[in-house]
C-alpha positions as CSV (number, residue, x, y, z in Angstrom):
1,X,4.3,8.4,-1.3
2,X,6.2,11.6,-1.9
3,X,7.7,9.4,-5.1
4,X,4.4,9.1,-7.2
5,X,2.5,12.1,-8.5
6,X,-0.8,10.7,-7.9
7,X,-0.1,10.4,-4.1
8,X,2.8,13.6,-3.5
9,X,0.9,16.6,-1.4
10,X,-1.8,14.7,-0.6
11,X,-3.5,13.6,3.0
12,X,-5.0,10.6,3.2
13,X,-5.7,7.7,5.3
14,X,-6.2,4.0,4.1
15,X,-6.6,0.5,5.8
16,X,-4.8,-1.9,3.1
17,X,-4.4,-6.3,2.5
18,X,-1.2,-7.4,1.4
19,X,0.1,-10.2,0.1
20,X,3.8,-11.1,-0.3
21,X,5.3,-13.9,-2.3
22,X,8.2,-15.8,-0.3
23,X,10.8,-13.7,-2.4
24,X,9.5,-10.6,-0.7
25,X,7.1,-9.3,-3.8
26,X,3.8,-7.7,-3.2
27,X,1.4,-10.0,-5.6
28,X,-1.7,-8.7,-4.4
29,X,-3.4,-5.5,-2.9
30,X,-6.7,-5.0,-1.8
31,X,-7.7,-1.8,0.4
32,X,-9.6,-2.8,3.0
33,X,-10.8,1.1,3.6
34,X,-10.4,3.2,1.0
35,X,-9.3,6.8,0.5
36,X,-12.6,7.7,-0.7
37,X,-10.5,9.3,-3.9
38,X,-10.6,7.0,-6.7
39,X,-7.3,8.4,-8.0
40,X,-5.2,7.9,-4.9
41,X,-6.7,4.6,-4.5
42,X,-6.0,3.4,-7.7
43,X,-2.3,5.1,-7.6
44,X,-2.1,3.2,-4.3
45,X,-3.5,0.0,-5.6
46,X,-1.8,-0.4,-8.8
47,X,1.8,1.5,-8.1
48,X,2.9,2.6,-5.0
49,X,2.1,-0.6,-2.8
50,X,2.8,-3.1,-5.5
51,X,6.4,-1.6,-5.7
52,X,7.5,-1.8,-2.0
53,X,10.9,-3.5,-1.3
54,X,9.8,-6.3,1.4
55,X,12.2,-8.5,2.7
56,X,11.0,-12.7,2.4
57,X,8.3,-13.2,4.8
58,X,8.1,-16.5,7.4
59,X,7.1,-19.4,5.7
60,X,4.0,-19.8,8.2
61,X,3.3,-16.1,7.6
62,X,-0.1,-15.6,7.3
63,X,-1.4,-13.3,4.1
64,X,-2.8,-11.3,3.6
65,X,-0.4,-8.8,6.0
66,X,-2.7,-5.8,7.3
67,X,-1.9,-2.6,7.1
68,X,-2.9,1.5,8.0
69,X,-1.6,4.2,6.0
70,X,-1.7,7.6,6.7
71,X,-0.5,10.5,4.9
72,X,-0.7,14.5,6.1
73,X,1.1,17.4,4.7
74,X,3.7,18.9,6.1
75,X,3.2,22.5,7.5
């Protein structure tokens, strides 16, 4: 988060759906609870989650892979 503008210093919580290619590759994002800022969610969305490094998943994995993000400041 710290690495994108549109998410660094912020706090926020999020519940998000991912899906994952079998090379690793996010190919989808859909947030299940949103931010309730339409800038972080989008930032989220459309460049932050889409760009994580995931190793392959299981070949009986099942998508999409549910997640819960939270981000504070530090004091």
């Amino acid at each position: 988060m710290k690495a994108n503008a549109r998410t660094r210093g912020k706090s926020f919580e999020v519940r998000c759906e991912i899906w994952v290619d079998p090379k690793g590759h996010v190919t989808r994002v859909e947030l299940a609870k949103p931010s309730g800022d339409a800038d972080i969610d989008a930032a989220l969305r459309n460049e932050v989650l889409p760009r994580l490094a995931l190793p392959a998943p299981a070949s009986d994995m099942p998508m999409p892979v549910k997640g819960h993000i939270t981000a504070r400041l530090q004091q």
